[in-house]
C-alpha positions in Angstrom: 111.4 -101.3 179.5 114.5 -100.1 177.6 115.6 -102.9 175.0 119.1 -103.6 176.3 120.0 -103.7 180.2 124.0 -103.0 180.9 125.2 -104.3 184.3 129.0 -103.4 185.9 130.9 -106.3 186.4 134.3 -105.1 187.7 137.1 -107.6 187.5 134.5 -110.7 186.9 135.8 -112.4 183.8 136.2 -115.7 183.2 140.3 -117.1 184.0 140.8 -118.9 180.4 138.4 -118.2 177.1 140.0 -117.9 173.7 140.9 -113.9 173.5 139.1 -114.4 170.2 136.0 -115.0 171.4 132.9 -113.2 170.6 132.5 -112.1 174.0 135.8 -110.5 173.9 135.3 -108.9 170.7 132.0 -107.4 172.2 134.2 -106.3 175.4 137.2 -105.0 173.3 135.0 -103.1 170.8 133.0 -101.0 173.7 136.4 -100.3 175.4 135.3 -102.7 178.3 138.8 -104.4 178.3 142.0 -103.3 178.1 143.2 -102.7 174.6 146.0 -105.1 174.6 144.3 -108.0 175.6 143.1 -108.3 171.4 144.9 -106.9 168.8 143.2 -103.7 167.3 142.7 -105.3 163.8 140.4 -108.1 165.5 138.6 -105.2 167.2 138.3 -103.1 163.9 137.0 -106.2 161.7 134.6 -106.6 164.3 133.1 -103.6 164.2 133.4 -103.1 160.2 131.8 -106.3 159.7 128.7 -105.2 162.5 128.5 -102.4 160.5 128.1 -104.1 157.4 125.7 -106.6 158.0 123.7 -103.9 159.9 124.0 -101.6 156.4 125.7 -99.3 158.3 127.6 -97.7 155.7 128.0 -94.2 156.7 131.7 -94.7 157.3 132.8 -95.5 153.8 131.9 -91.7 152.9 133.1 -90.3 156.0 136.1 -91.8 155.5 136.4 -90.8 152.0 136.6 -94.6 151.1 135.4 -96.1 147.5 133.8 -98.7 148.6 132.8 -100.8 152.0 135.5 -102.4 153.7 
């Protein structure tokens, strides 16, 4: 009973959503979707602000930052 199931879905998106949809956040930020569809600062807010709310935080000292981004 694993807590997340991940199913293929080749080619099955739907024809018009908002690029900025969550969904294609999600997509974009797993590398499920071609890169170009969103740009890559969408992508990275995404994920910084996952990361953040999660307290995450790893990244501000691997990335020698001062403080989270």
């Amino acid at each position: 009973s694993p807590n997340i199931f991940i199913m293929d879905t080749p080619g099955v998106m739907p024809p018009k959503i908002n690029r900025y949809n969550l969904d294609f956040l999600k997509l974009s930020a797993s590398r499920n979707i071609s890169n170009n569809i969103v740009e890559k600062q969408w992508i990275c807010d995404y994920i910084l602000y996952n990361l953040n709310i999660s307290k995450q935080d790893k990244y501000v000292s691997s990335l020698k930052l001062d403080s989270k981004t």
